[in-house]
Every structure is written in C-alpha cells, then in structure tokens.
N, C-alpha and C positions, 0 to 999 in steps of 0.2 A: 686370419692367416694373411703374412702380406703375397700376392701373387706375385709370381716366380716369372719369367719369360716366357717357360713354356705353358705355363696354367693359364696367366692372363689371355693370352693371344694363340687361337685357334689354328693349326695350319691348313693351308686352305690345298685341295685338292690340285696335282698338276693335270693341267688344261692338255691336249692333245692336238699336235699344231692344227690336223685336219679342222677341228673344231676354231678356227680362228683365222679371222682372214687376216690378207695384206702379209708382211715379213715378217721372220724372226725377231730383228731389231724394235720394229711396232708393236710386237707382243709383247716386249719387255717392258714399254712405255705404258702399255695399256696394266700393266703389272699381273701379265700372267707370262709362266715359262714352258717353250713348247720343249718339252723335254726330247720327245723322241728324236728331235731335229740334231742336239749336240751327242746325246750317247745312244748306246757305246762308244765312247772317244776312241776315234781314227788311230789306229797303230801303222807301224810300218811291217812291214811281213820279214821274214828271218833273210831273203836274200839283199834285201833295203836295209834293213841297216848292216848287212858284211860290208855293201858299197860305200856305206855314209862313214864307219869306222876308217877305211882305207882311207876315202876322201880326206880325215880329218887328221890321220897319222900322217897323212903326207902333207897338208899344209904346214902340223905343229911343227915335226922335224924342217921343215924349209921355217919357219916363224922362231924358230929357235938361234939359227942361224943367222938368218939376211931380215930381220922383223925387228925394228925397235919404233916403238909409238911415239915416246918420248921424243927422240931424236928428231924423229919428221916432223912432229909439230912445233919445235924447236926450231927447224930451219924453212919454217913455214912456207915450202913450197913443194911442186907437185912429185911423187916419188916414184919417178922413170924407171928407175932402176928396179924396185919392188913391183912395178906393174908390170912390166917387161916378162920380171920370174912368172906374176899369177897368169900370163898368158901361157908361158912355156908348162905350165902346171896343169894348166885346163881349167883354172879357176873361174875365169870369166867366159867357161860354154858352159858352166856345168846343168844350167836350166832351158838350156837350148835343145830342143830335142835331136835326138839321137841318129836322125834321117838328115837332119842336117850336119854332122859334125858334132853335136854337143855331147855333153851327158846325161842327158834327159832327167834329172833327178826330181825329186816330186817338190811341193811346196815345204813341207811337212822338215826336208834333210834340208833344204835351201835356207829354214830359218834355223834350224839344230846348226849349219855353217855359217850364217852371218853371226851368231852369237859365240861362237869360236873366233873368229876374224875381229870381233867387234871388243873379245878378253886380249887381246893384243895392240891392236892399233886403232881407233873409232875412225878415222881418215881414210886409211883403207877399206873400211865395211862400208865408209860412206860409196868410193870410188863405184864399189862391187855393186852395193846394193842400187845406187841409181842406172848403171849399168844391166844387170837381167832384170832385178826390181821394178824399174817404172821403164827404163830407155829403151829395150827391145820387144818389152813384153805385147805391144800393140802388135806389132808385125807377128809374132807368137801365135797370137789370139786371134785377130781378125784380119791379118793379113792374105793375101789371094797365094795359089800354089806360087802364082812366078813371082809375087814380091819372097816369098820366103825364100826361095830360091836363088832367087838374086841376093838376098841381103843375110840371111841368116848363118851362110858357111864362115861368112868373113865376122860377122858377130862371135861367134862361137872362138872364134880364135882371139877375139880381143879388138878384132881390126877388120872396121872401123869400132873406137868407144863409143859408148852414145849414149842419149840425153836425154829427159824428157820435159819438153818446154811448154808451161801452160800457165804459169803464173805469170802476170802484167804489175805495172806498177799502180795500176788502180785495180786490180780484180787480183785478191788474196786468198783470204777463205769464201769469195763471192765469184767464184772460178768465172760462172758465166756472164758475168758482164765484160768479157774478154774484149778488147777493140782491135787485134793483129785479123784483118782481111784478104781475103782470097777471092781475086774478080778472074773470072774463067773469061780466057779471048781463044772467040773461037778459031778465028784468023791462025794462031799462032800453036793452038791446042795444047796450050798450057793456063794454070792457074797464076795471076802473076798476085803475089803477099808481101804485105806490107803493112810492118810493125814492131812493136819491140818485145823480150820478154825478158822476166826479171830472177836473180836469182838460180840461173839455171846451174843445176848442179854437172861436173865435170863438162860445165860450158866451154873452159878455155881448149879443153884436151880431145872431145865430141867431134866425131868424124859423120854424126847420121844423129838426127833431134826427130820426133816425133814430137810434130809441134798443131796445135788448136790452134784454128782462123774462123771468123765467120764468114759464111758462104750463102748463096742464093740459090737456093733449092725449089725449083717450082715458084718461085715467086715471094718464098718463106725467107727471112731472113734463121740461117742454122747453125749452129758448130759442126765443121769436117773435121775430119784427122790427116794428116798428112808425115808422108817423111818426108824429109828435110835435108840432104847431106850439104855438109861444108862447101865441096867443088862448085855449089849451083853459083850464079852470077849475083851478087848482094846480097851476101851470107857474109858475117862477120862478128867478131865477139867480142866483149868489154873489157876493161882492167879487171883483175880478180881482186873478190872482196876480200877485205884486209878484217878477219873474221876473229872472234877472241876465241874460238876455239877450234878442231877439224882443220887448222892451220895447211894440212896435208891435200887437202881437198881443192879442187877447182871449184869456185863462184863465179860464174860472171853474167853481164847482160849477151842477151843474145839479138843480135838487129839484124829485120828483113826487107829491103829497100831493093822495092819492085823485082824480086825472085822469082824465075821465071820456075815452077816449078811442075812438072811432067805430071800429064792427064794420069798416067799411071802410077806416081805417087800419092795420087789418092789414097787413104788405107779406110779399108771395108767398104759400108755404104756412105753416101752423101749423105750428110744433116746427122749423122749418127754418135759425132764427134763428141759430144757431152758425155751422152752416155759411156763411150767408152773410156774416157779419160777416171771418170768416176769408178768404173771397174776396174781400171785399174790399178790405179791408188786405195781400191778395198781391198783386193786378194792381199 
C-alpha cells in the first residue's frame, strides 16, 4: 500500500506551553506548538463590535465621499484635506485611551480599521498606522502619568502627527547598531542628540517622533527612548522620497543636530530603549 499523509507520518502530541521554556515564537522553532497560548482565539464581546461597526460605517460613508486612493497617489503628495477630515472623525484617537480623549479601542478593531482604510487608500492606512501604530504608542505603553498628559490629548486629536524614528542609514533590519546619541549635560539638564534617521514615515508632516539614541547608563553604553517634538532647537527634516508607491505618504530623513532635548522627554527607563522599540513594532 502506497502511504497516504496521514498513514506515513504520525501526529505528534501538542506540547502544553507550561511544559516548554523561552516564547511562543521559540517553540515554534523548536517545532512544537503551545496551543493553549493561541486558543480559544480572542473575540470581541457584543459591545466591541456595536463600536467597531459605527467606527467603520462612519469612515465608509465619509470614504465614499471625500476618499479616492487613486487620485492621491496620482498627485503624489500629502492629502491635507483628507487628514484634516480623519481628525474631525476621531480617526487618528481612536487607540488612544479614553482618559485621554481617545477611543480607547482594542488592537483586535484597530487592525479590523486599518484593513478597511487600507481597501481604500494604502497612503492613508500608511498616514494612520504609523501614527497610533508605531508614533504614539511609546508614550501609550511606557509613558509617565505627566508625559501622557501632556502629550496624549493633542495626539488623540491628530495634533500633534507623529513619528516613529529608529531606523539609520546604516542600522535597518540591525536596529541596534543605531549611531543617533544622546550626551546628558548636567549643566543644562538636558540630553543634547545628535544624528540622523532614515525613512521616517509621516516625517515631513510629524509634530512629536519617538526617536532611539544611544545613552550612557551607569557607565553602560544603551539605547533610551525619547520624544522628540518639532519646536526643539535642530530639529529638521529631509525632502520626501519620491517613492513608486504610497505616493500619498510622507518619507523623509529626520536630522538632530545638537537637540537640546528635556530630562523629561526621557520616555520610561533609561537603557530600556531597545527593548521597547521592539515591542513595539511586535504588537
């Protein structure tokens, strides 16, 4: 008899993650799957999605109207007018919690709405998603009461956009060989940074970047996180790249030339900066 798939080849028992050290992602490598980790697959409960359907009826109906993808990336430049509306919409709070102004909406509706925004215009999901996506989520996550404070009401409304800058033009997918520094004078109680960053998404239009510098930590050389807004002194940004597609989209370099930037722009702990840049380009 010729063996069949299932004759030849035994299935082998799933592993139970307790039984398995290190991640999820590592057990996969190691080729066992910790099941109990993914299901039951996460639903939303019956009052999440009445919110995520409004959300999404009230984009179409406005995307129906004032929404052509074609068009913008046709006149490949940045589309004021369309991001003007998604403020007036609440588009760009909608993952900003709720205490601040936002919508607090889970991850779960935030990708169920970029995949709507993204059957429309990819320029605009670009604009959105590196906006709550990568730009504010530090302050989010590891931000102190008064940075959120300060900075997340005006997020939540669109204003300031913002950024998130961690790629260099020698450190791509080798994030941490980053060379943008941050020397703390105590003199002046600031961290003054200096460097450049590449490819920063809604660079030219970015009112506030969460930007990775290396820092001396105890004597350690470490990556901090930092925000970054516009107003600081050498702050500045490149031409936009003249990109074959997301024509809609801001590209540009971002340059920090000696930024004096406030002991309290630190964001989280000191030396922590890697890590968190990584968590946040996972979630």
């Amino acid at each position: 008899m010729v063996p069949t798939p299932t004759s030849a080849v035994k299935s082998k028992p799933v592993v139970r993650s307790a039984e398995l050290p290190g991640s999820f992602m590592k057990s996969l490598f190691a080729g066992a799957l910790p099941a109990d980790v993914v299901f039951p697959y996460p639903r939303q409960d019956a009052e999440a999605r009445e919110t995520l359907d409004l959300v999404l009826e009230s984009f179409r109906s406005w995307a129906r109207e004032r929404l052509d993808g074609g068009a913008i990336d046709r006149a490949a430049a940045f589309p004021e007018a369309q991001v003007r509306d998604l403020k007036e919409l609440g588009i760009l709070g909608l993952t900003i919690p709720e205490e601040y102004g936002g919508g607090g909406l889970s991850i779960t509706a935030y990708c169920r709405l970029m995949e709507e925004i993204g059957h429309h215009c990819a320029a605009i999901a670009t604009i959105v998603g590196a906006h709550l996506g990568i730009g504010s989520k530090g302050i989010v996550h590891y931000g102190s009461a008064a940075q959120k404070k300060r900075w997340l009401p005006g997020v939540a409304k669109g204003d300031p956009l913002c950024a998130y800058a961690l790629t260099e033009a020698g450190s791509g997918s080798d994030a941490a060989s980053l060379k943008t520094r941050a020397v703390w004078d105590e003199t002046r109680q600031v961290w003054m940074m200096n460097g450049n960053k590449r490819f920063i998404t809604n660079g030219g239009h970015a009112g506030l970047f969460t930007v990775f510098a290396r820092t001396e930590i105890r004597g350690e050389d470490k990556i901090s996180a930092f925000v970054v807004t516009r107003d600081l002194p050498g702050v500045s940004t490149g031409k936009e790249e003249d990109k074959l597609g997301l024509k809609g989209s801001s590209t540009t370099d971002l340059y920090l030339e000696n930024v004096p930037v406030p002991k309290d722009n630190l964001l989280g702990e000191p030396g922590r900066g890697f890590k968190y840049a990584m968590e946040i380009l996972n979630e």
